[in-house]
C-alpha positions, 0 to 999 in steps of 0.5 A: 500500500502506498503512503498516499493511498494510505493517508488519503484513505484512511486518516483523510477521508474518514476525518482521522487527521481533524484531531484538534491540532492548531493550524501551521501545517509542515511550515510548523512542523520542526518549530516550536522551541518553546513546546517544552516550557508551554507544556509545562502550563498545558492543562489536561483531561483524561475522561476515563468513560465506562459506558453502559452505566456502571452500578453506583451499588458495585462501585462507589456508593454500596450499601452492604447489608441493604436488600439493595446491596447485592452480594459484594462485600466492600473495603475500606478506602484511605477516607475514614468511614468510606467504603467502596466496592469490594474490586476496587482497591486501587480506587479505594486507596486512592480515594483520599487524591479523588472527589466522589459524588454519590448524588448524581441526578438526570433524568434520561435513561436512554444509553444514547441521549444520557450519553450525548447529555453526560459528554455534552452537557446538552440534551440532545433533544433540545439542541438548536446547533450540532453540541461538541464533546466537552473535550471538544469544547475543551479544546476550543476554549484552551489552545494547545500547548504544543501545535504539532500535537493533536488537542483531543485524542478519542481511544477505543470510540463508540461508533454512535454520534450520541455516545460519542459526540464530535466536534459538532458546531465547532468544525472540524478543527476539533474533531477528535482524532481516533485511535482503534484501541488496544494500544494501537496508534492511529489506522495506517499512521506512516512512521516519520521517515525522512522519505515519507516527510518528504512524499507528504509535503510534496503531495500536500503542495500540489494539493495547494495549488489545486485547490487555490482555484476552488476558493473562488465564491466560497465561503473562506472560513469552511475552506480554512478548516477544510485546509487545514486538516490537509496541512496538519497532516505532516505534523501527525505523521512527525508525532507519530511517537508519542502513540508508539507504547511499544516504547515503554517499560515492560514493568508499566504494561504490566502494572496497568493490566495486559488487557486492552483497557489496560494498554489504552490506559497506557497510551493516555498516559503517554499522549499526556505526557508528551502534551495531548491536551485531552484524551477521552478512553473508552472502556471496552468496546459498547456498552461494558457496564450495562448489566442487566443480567449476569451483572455481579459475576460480570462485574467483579471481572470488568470492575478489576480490570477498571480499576487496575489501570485507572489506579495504575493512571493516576498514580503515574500521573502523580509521581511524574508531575503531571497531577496538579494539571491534569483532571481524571474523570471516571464516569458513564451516562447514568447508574443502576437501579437499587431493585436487584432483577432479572429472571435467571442470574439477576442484575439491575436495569438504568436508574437516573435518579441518584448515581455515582462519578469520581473525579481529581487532579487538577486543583481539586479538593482531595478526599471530597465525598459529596452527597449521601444517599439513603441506606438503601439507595432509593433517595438523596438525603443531601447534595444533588449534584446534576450534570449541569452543575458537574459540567459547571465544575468541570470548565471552572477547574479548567479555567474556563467560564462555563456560562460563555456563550459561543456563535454558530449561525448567529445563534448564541450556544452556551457551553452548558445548556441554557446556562444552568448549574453552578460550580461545586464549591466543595470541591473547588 
């Protein structure tokens, strides 16, 4: 397969290369002496996403004893008197670094729509403009550090444009650039030798002298982005290191888990490290967490496999310097109801009503646990927190004013919906 065949193909047709990276194109590609200082102030998010609605009960908010408890045991965590499930224990230990909230409340129940609203911050329903990811909008608001890197890498991506939303109104500037999973790079990415640098730039200006025609009467700003996907190409193709996980110590794979998720984990640590500012996981491929059925046997293997290299992610991101920058976030789309059902091996069905998130790094309160349920799960007793204030939380960490409105088609969008919720001061 030649290069052209397979840039053209795979990274260009299918969007691969509209990954977030600043314009500059192979005029920009050796420069950039002071990527290493601004990386230094480059703000992260890593999403660790566990979508299918993981159970707050299997998780972090048991009940044990409780005819809602289910049969896991639970173990304590480095927070006096808090307890998580039974088959987290580096979460567990880790849990005086994190905030939990177990006070979550939405209201959609439907795994596409709850997705769309918990990475948007919008109900899908009620959208007037095409509403980015949040990692997306991340990325518009914070320009990256270091411009031959991809802003905002997707790894292991649901194929649903609700499950896993794009870039939307923002163009293709910021879309994501996605990674297959496993630990792979992106499909068919060339290595960056000098012949293939070569063959890229000379493609790239031909392209630029063919298409300088078709400006004429069209509207500039579509073409830019248009362009500009083209021409930061070669950067990708001069990064293509920072995907190679081949690169790292035997000992890290081993500590992350030899699973897929565990070598995805892996890789996300690396992307940040050498400056991808955000980068959103999926765990496994579908729906992993949505266990109707089967839900407890399934979960003590799908819970140690989380929990292995999200604890293995956080503690490198603390021992090499990259904590205070960089936000950590385990969620799905919603929770699992408190009633145990199912005929045959039993599980729990979708529940919006209360459910349960972690988060840390980045400047936030350690050790913060926000909200109480009842003793057997059915009611908040204290602290609702929606996904509007979340999200609230979320941009104000990162900087950014989550109530600005953007423009798209003179319509103002703000970046959480109709601009409600506010911050959770707790953990600021």
């Amino acid at each position: 397969m030649t290069i052209s065949h397979t840039i053209s193909r795979r990274l260009l047709l299918q969007g691969g290369v509209a990954g977030g990276m600043a314009c500059g194109g192979f005029g920009r590609l050796f420069g950039a002496e002071s990527a290493d200082q601004a990386r230094q102030r480059q703000k992260h998010v890593i999403l660790l996403w566990m979508s299918g609605g993981p159970s707050q009960f299997e998780t972090w908010d048991p009940k044990p004893g409780a005819p809602t408890g289910g049969p896991h045991l639970t173990i304590p965590t480095s927070l006096p008197g808090i307890h998580f499930d039974e088959f987290m224990p580096q979460l567990a230990r880790l849990a005086e670094r994190m905030v939990t909230i177990r006070t979550m409340t939405t209201k959609n129940g439907d795994h596409s729509a709850g997705s769309f609203l918990a990475q948007t911050g919008h109900e899908p329903s009620r959208v007037i403009a095409p509403s980015p990811h949040w990692l997306a909008m991340a990325a518009h608001e914070i320009p990256a550090a270091d411009p031959t890197l991809p802003a905002f890498v997707n790894i292991n991506r649901e194929q649903d444009v609700l499950t896993n939303p794009g870039a939307g109104f923002l163009g293709p500037k910021y879309q994501q650039l996605f990674c297959p999973g496993n630990g792979a790079p992106p499909e068919d990415l060339p290595s960056a030798s000098a012949a293939e640098l070569a063959a890229l730039q000379a493609r790239e200006e031909l392209r630029e002298r063919l298409s300088a025609g078709f400006r004429t009467g069209r509207d500039p700003r579509l073409l830019d982005a248009h362009d500009s996907n083209f021409s930061r190409m070669g950067s990708l193709v001069a990064s293509s290191e920072v995907f190679d996980i081949s690169r790292e110590p035997a000992t890290d794979v081993e500590r992350y888990g030899r699973t897929r998720w565990g070598r995805d984990c892996l890789l996300a640590r690396r992307l940040v490290e050498r400056g991808v500012p955000f980068v959103r996981v999926q765990h496994q491929n579908g729906l992993a967490w949505d266990k109707h059925r089967r839900a407890f046997d399934c979960q003590r293997h799908i819970t140690t496999e989380f929990d292995t290299a999200a604890g293995a992610l956080i503690d490198d991101l603390i021992e090499r310097g990259l904590w205070e920058r960089t936000l950590v976030v385990c969620m799905g789309e919603f929770g699992r109801t408190p009633e145990i059902l199912g005929q045959g091996p039993p599980g729990r069905n979708h529940y919006t009503k209360n459910w349960a998130l972690s988060f840390g790094g980045c400047g936030v309160k350690e050790g913060a646990v926000i909200g109480k349920t009842n003793e057997n799960g059915t009611e908040i007793t204290d602290r609702p927190v929606s996904i509007h204030d979340l999200f609230c939380t979320f941009y104000s960490v990162l900087g950014i004013d989550p109530h600005k409105e953007l423009t798209f088609e003179g319509r103002p969008i703000p970046l959480v919906e109709n601009k409600l919720g506010q911050p959770i001061r707790e953990v600021l």
